[in-house]
C-alpha positions as CSV (number, residue, x, y, z in Angstrom):
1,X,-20.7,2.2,2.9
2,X,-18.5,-0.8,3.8
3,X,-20.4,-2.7,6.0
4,X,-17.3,-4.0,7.4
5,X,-16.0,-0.4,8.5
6,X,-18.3,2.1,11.4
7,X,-17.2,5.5,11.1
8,X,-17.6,7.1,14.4
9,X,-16.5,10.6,15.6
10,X,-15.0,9.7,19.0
11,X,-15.0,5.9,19.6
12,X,-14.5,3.7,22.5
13,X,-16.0,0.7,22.1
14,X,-16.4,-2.4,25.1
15,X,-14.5,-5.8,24.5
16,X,-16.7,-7.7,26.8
17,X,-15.1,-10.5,27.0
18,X,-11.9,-8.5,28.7
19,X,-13.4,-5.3,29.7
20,X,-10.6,-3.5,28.0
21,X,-10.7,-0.3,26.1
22,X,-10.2,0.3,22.4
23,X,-7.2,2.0,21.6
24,X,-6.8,5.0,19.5
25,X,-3.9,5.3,17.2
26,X,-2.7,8.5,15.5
27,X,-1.9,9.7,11.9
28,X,-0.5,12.9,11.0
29,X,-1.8,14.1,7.5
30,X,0.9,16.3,5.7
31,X,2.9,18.6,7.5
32,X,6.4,19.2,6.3
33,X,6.3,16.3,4.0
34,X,3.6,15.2,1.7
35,X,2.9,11.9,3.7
36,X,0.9,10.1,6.1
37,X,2.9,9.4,9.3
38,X,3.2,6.8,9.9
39,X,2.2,5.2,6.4
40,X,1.5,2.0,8.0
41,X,-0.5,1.2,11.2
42,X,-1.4,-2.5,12.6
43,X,-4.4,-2.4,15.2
44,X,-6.7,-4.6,16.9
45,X,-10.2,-5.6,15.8
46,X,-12.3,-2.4,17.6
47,X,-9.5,0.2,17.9
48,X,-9.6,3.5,16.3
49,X,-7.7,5.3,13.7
50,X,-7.3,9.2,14.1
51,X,-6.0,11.0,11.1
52,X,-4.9,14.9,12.2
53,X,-3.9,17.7,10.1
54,X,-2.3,21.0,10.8
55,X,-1.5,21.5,7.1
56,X,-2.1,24.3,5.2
57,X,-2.4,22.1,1.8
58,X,-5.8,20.5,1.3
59,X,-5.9,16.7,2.2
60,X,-8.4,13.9,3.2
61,X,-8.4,10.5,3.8
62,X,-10.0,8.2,1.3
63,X,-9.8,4.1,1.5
64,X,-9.2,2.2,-1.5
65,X,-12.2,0.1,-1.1
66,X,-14.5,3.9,-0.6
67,X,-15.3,2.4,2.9
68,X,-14.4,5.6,4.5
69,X,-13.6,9.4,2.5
70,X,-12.7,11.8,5.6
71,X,-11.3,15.2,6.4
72,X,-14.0,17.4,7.9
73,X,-15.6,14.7,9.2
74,X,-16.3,11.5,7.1
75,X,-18.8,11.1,4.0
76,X,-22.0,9.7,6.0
77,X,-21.0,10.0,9.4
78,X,-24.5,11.5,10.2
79,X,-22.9,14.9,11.4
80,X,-22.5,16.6,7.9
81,X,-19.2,15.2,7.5
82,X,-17.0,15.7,4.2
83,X,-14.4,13.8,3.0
84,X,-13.7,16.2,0.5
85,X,-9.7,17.1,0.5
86,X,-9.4,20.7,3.5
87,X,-6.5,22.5,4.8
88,X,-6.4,21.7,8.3
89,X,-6.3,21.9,10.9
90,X,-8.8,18.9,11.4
91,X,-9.0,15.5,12.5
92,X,-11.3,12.6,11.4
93,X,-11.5,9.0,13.3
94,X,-12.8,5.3,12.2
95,X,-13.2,2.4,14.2
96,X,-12.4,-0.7,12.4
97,X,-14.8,-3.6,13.3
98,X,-13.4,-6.3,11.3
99,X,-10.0,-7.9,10.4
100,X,-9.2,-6.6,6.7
101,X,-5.9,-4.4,5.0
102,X,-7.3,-1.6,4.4
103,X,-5.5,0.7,1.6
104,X,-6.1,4.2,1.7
105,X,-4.8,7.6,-0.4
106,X,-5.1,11.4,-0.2
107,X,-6.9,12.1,-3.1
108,X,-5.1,15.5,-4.0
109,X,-1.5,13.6,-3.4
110,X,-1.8,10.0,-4.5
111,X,0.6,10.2,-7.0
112,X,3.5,11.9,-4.9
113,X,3.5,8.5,-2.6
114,X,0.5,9.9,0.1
115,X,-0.9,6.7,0.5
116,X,-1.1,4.7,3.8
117,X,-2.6,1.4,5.1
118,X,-3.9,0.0,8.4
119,X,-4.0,-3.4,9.1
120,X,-6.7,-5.0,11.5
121,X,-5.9,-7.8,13.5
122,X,-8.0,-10.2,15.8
123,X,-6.3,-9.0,19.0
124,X,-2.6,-8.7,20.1
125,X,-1.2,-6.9,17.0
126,X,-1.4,-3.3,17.6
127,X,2.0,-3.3,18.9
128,X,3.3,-5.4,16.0
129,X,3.8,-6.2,12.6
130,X,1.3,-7.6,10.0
131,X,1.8,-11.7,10.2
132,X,3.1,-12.4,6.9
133,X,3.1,-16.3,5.2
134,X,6.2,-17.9,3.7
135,X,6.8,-17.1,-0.1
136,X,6.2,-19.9,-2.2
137,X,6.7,-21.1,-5.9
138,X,2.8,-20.3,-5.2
139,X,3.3,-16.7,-5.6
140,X,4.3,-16.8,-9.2
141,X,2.0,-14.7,-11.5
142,X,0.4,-11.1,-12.1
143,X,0.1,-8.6,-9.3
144,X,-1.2,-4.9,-9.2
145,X,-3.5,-2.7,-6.8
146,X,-7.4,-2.8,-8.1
147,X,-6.9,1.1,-7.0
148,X,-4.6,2.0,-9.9
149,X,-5.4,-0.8,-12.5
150,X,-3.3,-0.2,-15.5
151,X,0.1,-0.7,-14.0
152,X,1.8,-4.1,-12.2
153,X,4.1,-6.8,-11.4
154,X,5.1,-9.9,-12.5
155,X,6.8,-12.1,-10.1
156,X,8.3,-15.6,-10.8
157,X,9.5,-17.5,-7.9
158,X,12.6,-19.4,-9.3
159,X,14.9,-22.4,-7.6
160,X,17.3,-21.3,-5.1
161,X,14.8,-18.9,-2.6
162,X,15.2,-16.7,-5.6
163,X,12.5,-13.8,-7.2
164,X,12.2,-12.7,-9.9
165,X,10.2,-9.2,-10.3
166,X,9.4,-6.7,-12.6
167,X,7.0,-3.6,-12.7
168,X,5.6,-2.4,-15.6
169,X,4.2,1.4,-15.2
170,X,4.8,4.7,-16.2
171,X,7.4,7.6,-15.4
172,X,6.8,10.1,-13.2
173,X,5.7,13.1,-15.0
174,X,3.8,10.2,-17.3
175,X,5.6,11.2,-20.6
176,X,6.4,7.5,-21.2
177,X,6.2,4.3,-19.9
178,X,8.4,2.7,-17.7
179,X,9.5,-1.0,-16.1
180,X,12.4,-1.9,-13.7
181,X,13.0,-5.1,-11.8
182,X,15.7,-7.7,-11.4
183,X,16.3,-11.1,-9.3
184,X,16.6,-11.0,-5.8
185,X,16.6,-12.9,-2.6
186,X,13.4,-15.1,-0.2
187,X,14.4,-15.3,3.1
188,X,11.3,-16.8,4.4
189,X,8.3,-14.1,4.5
190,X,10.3,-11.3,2.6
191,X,12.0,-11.2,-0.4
192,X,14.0,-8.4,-1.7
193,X,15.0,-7.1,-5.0
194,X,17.5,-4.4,-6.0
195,X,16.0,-3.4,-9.2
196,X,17.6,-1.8,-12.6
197,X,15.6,0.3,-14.5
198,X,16.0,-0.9,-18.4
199,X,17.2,2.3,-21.2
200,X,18.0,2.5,-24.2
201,X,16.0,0.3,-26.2
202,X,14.5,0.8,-29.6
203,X,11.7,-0.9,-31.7
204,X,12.6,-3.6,-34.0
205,X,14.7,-3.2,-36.7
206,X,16.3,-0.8,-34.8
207,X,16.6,-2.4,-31.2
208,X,20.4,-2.7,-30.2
209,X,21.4,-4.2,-27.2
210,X,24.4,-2.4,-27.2
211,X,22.4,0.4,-26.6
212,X,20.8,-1.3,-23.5
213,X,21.7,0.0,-20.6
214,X,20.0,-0.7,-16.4
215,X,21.2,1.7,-14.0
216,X,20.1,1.1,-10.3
217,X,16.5,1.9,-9.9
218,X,16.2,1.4,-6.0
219,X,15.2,-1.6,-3.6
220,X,11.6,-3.5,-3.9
221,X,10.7,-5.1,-0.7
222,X,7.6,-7.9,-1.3
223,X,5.6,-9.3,1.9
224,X,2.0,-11.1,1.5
225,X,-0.3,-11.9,3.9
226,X,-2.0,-14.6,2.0
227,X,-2.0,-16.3,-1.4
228,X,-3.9,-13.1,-3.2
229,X,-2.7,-10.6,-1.2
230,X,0.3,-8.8,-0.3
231,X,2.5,-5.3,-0.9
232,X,5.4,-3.9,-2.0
233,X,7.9,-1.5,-0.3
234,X,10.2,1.0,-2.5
235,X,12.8,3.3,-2.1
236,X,13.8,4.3,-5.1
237,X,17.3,6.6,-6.1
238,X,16.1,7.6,-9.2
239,X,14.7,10.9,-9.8
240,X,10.8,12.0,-9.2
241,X,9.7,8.1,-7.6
242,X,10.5,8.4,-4.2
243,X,9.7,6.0,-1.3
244,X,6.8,4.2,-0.1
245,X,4.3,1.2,-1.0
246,X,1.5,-0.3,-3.4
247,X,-0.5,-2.7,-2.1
248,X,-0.7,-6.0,-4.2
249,X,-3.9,-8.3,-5.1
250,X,-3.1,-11.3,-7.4
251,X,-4.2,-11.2,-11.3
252,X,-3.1,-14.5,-12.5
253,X,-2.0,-18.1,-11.1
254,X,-0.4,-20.0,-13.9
255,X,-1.6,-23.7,-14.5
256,X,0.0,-26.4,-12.7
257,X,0.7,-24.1,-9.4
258,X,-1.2,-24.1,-6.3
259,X,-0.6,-21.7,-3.3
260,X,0.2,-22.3,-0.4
């Protein structure tokens, strides 16, 4: 068990040095959509996260990192909890005792976008956004989520506030492999790329770039919170991939660069 995460079934804990109470923040599991709602929570250091689910389909809640696996109760809660995927209706809750991004999935659902993330902060950020650092020539190199290794992003920051990105990975119904990026703007902490999903092509001797085609793909939104970690956001208007977000450790730092 991650000795940075106390699974708890109803937690309040005491911040002594202001005598406040933990707050508890909500997550639907399911329901009409196959999602987490909301996918992406920022909460204090010794708040709680509740994940509920009135869904008939058979969902849990299991962290990247295997610090928690919950639905009837949590793997190793002490009560004969399971985090093996249930229908609901249930709810499981973990208190978060450190600062950390932690990355979690429903099993079952993973690869129809049911992932989520909560982000702990020192105090002050439940009601807010992650705090994100400017992007940097520093962020050039190889990104992907230790999660799903086998699929990822490479990012070159280029003169001008200007990214380039592209993500190598696979279709949706996995027949083939596919990759889509383009260049696209830094302004600041964000940078944001409407990508083109390349078609067409052919093995040498046969490769024609006539042939060639990149219709839209969708929009790639890229934040980091440090130099070796981050996320990216998608929407995506091409058939089967949907919306949401993969979160992003780095893989490579070419020579020469530093970050920050």
């Amino acid at each position: 068990m991650h000795p940075f995460v106390q699974i708890v079934g109803i937690a309040v804990l005491s911040l002594a040095a202001i005598c406040a109470e933990a707050a508890d923040h909500r997550v639907s599991v399911g329901g009409a959509a196959v999602r987490f709602d909301p996918p992406d929570i920022t909460i204090n250091v010794g708040d709680t996260a509740t994940w509920i689910s009135e869904s008939a389909q058979p969902h849990n809640v299991h962290a990247n990192d295997d610090s928690f696996r919950c639905a009837g109760g949590c793997d190793g809660d002490g009560q004969g909890g399971s985090g093996v995927p249930r229908s609901g209706p249930w709810s499981s809750t973990v208190a978060f005792s450190h600062e950390g991004i932690y990355g979690y999935r429903c099993d079952p659902h993973a690869a129809y976008g049911m992932v989520g993330v909560v982000r702990v902060v020192a105090g002050g950020g439940g009601g807010g956004g992650p705090a994100h650092v400017p992007i940097t020539s520093g962020f050039t190199g190889a990104w992907y989520d230790p999660a799903q290794s086998g699929h990822g992003i490479f990012i070159e920051v280029l003169p001008g506030n200007q990214m380039l990105a592209w993500w190598f990975t696979f279709n949706p119904d996995g027949t083939q492999q596919s990759w889509f990026g383009n260049v696209g703007a830094i302004d600041g902490d964000t940078a944001t790329v409407d990508a083109l999903q390349a078609q067409g092509g052919r093995w040498i001797p046969n490769f024609d770039p006539a042939n060639v085609t990149q219709p839209a793909w969708g929009r790639l939104v890229f934040t980091f919170t440090d130099c070796n970690h981050g996320r990216v956001d998608f929407t995506s208007t091409a058939a089967g991939y949907g919306q949401g977000h993969m979160d992003l450790t780095r893989i490579t730092e070419p020579a020469g660069l530093s970050c920050p």
